[in-house]
C-alpha positions in Angstrom: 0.0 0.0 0.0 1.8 3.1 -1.7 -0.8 5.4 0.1 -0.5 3.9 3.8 1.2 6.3 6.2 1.2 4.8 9.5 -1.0 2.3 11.3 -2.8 2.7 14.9 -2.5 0.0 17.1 -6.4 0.0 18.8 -7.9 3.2 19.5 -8.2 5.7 22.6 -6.6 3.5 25.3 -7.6 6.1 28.1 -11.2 4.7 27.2 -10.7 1.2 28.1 -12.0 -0.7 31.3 -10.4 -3.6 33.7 -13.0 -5.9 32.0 -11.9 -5.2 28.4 -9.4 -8.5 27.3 -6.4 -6.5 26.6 -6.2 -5.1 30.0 -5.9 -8.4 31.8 -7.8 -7.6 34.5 -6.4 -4.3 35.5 -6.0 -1.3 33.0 -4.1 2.1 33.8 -1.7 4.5 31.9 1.5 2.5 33.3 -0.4 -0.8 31.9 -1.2 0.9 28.6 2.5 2.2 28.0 3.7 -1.1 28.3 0.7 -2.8 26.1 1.6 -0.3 23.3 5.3 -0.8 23.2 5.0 -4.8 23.6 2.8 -4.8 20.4 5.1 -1.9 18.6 8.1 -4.7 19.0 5.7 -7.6 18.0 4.4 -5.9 15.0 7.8 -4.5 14.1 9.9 -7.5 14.6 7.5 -9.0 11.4 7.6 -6.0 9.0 10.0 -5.3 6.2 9.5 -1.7 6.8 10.0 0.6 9.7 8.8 3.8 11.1 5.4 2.3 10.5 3.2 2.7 13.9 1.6 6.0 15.1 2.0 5.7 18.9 -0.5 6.9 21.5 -3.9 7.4 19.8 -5.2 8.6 23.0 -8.3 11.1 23.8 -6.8 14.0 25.1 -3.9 14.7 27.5 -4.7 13.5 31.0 -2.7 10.7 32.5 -3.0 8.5 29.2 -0.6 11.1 26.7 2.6 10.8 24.6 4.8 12.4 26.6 5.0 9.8 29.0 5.0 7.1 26.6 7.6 8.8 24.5 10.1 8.7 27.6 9.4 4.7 28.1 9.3 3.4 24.1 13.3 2.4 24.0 14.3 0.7 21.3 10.9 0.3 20.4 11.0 4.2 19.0 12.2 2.7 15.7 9.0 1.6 14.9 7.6 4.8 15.2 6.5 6.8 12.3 4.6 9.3 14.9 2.8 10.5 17.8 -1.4 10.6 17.7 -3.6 12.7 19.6 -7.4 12.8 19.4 -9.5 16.2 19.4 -12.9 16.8 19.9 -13.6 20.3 21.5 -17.3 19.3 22.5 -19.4 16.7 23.4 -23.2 16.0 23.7 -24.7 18.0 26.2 -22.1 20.8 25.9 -23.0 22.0 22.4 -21.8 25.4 22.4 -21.4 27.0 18.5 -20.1 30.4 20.0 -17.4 28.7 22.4 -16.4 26.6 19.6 -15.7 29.4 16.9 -13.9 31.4 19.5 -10.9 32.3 18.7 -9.0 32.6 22.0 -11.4 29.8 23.6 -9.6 27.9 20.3 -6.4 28.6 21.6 -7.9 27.7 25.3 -8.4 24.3 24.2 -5.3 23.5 22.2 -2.8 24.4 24.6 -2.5 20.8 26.5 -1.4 19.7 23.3 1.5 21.6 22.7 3.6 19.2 25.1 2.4 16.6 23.1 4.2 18.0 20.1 7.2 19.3 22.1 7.8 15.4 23.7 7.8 14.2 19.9 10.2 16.5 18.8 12.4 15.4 21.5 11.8 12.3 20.1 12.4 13.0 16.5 8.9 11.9 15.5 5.9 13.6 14.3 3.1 14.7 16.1 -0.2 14.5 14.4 -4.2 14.9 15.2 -5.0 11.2 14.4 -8.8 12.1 14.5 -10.3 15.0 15.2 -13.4 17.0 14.5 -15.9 19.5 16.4 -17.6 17.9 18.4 -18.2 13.8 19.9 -21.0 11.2 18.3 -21.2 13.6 15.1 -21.4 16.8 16.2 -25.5 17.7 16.7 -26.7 20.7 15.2 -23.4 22.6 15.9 -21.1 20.6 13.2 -23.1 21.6 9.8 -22.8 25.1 10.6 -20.8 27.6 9.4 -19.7 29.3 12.3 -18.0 25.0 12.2 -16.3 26.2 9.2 -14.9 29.4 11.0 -13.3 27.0 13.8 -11.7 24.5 10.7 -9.7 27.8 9.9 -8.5 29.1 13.0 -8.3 25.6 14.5 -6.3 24.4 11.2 -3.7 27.8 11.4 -3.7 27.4 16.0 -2.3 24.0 15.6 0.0 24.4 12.9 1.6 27.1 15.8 1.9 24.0 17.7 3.8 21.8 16.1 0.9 19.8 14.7 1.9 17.8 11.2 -1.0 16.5 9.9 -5.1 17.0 11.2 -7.3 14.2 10.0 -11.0 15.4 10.4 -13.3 12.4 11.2 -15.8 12.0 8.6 -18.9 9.2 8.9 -21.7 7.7 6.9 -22.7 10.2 4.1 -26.1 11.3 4.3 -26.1 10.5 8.3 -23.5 12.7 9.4 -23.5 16.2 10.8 -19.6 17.1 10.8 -19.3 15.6 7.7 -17.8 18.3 5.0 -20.8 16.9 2.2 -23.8 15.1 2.4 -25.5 12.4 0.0 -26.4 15.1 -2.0 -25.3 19.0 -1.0 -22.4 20.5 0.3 -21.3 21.4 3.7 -20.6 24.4 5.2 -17.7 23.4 7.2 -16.2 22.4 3.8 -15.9 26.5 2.9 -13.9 26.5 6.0 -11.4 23.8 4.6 -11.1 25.3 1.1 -10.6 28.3 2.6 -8.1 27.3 5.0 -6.1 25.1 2.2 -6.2 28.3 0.0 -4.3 30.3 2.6 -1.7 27.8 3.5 -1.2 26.9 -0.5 2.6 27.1 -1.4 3.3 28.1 2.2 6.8 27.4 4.5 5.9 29.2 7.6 2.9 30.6 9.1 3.0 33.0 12.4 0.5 34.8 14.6 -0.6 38.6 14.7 -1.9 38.9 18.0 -2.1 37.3 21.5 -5.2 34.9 21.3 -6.6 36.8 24.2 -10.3 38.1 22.1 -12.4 36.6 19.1 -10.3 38.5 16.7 -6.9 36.9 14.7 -4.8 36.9 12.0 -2.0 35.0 10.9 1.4 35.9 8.0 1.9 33.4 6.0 4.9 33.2 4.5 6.6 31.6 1.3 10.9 32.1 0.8 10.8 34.2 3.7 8.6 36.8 2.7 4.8 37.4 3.6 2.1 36.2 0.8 -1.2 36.2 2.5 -3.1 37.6 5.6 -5.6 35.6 7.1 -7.8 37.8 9.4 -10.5 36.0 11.5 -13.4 38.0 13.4 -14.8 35.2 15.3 -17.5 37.4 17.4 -20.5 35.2 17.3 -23.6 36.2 14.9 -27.0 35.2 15.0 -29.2 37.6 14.1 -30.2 41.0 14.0 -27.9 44.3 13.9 -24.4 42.5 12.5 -21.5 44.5 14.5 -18.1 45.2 12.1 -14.6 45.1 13.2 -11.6 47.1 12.1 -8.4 45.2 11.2 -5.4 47.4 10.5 -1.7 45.9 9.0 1.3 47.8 9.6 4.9 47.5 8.0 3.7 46.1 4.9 5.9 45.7 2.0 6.9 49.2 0.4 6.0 50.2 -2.4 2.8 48.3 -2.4 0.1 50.5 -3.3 -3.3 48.0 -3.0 -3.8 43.8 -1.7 -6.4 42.2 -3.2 -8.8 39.7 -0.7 -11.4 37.3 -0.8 -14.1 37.1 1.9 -15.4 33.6 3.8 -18.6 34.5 4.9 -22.1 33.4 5.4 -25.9 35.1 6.2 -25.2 33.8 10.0 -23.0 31.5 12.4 -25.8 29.3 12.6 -26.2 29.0 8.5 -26.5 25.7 6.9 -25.7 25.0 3.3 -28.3 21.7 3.2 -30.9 24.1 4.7 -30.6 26.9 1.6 -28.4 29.1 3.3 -24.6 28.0 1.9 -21.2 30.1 2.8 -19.7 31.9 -0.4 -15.7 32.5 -0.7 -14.9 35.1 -2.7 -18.8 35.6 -3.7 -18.2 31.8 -5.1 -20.3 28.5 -3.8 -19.8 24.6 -4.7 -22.3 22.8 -6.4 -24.2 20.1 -4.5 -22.9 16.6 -6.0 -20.3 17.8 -8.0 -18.1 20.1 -5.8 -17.7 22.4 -8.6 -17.4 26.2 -7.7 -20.3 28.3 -8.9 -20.4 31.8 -9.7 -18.4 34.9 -10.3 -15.5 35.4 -8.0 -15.5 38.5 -6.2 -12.2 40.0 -5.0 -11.9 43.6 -3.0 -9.3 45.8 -3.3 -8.2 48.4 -0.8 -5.8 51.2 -1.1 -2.4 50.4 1.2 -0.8 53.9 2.0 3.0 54.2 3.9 2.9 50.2 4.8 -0.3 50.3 5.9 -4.4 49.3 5.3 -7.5 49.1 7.1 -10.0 46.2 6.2 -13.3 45.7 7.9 -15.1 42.2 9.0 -17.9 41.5 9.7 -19.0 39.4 12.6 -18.4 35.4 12.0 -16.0 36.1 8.8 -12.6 36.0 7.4 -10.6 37.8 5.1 -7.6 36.1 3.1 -5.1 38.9 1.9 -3.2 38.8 -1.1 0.2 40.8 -0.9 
């Protein structure tokens, strides 16, 4: 298998009870780190190959994480192609669209991970989200929306910051699925937030922050051969309905001699909008055709004026801006 990158050896651990077979009759972190690295030797000691297991898997960071089973794998590390973490920001009964599309409560949420991807470092290995999405058992009404899509980008660009290789977003049964990015027969919303998100990071060798994560407004440089080639700017406040409030993004210490940026806007009627209930996201005035993917449309980019390094754009509520220098 040309196409297979690395293999998980069961799934969330930290889930697993004294009564489950593997466990033996008692099941703990210590037990699991053993478990893992037993089968890690027993697999490895048959393959042709090595560098072929993604370690951990587990849900979270508490006492079940990589870091401590990074310090204990031994010779064992040689069969280690990386280190797996699983993410889901919300569960059922804490449905939350606002808290999820936050940008600092993003950055809130991420955070235990980031000695997850320092201990693999040390280690030499990769550390990747294994499976990940926005919310447990599908994602209730929260996952279709777009204020989803929103997160996809900020949570996409936050744990790049981190050290984060690769994010694999869960998908499910098309057709019965609410975080999945398309449906039997119509697009997702949360797909816009993808595109959008692959758009920005297209040709790209570094990406760093613009502000603190401390409010619901970001923006990230992206940069390509050591210079800047996009702005993503991210107003996260959360919109419903009614009056929609605007924010003012200003850049400083832009290029000289640049006179104008070009940008294309993510944005849809509300947070809550749903592309399989008539109401689908547009980037750069643009949609995707239900069933086909293809983009529909004339594209719609915005100019503004830059004068001595610097430019004002506005965003609305539960948008984001891509910027083209």
């Amino acid at each position: 298998m040309r196409n297979l990158d690395s293999i998980e050896l069961g799934n969330e651990p930290n889930f697993y009870t004294n009564s489950d077979p593997i466990a033996g009759g008692t099941w703990n972190a210590a037990r699991d780190r053993a478990s893992q690295v037993e089968w890690q030797r027993a697999l490895a000691s048959n393959l042709t190959t090595s560098s072929i297991i993604s370690a951990g898997v587990f849900f979270g960071t508490d006492k079940f994480n990589n870091a401590n089973l990074a310090r204990e794998e031994g010779n064992a590390m040689a069969a280690v192609k990386n280190f797996n973490s699983h993410n889901y920001p919300q569960w059922a009964g804490t449905y939350n669209l606002a808290r999820l599309m936050s940008h600092s409560a993003i950055a809130t949420q991420i955070a235990p991970f980031k000695a997850e991807a320092a201990a693999a470092r040390v280690a030499g290995k990769d550390y990747i989200m294994g499976e990940t999405n926005s919310a447990t058992q599908g994602g209730g009404g929260i996952s279709p929306t777009f204020g989803a899509a929103l997160w996809i980008v900020d949570y996409v660009a936050q744990s790049l910051l981190l050290g984060i290789k690769s994010i694999y977003f869960h998908q499910g049964t098309i057709g019965n699925c609410q975080y999945c990015w398309w449906g039997r027969f119509s697009m997702g919303n949360p797909y816009y937030g993808a595109y959008f998100i692959t758009a920005a990071l297209a040709e790209a060798q570094r990406i760093a922050p613009l502000d603190s994560f401390l409010n619901n407004f970001g923006g990230y440089a992206i940069y390509k051969d050591n210079k800047p080639i996009r702005i993503l700017l991210i107003n996260s406040n959360y919109y419903e309905s009614g009056t929609r409030s605007r924010e003012s993004f200003t850049l400083t210490g832009l290029p000289s001699g640049l006179t104008s940026v070009l940008s294309k806007r993510l944005t849809g009627s509300s947070a809550t909008s749903r592309s399989d209930r008539s109401s689908p996201a547009t980037f750069g005035g643009q949609t995707f055709q239900d069933g086909t993917c293809v983009k529909q449309g004339i594209e719609q980019v915005e100019e503004a004026s830059v004068g001595a390094g610097s430019v004002t754009l506005s965003l609305a509520a539960s948008e984001a801006l891509l910027v083209y220098l």
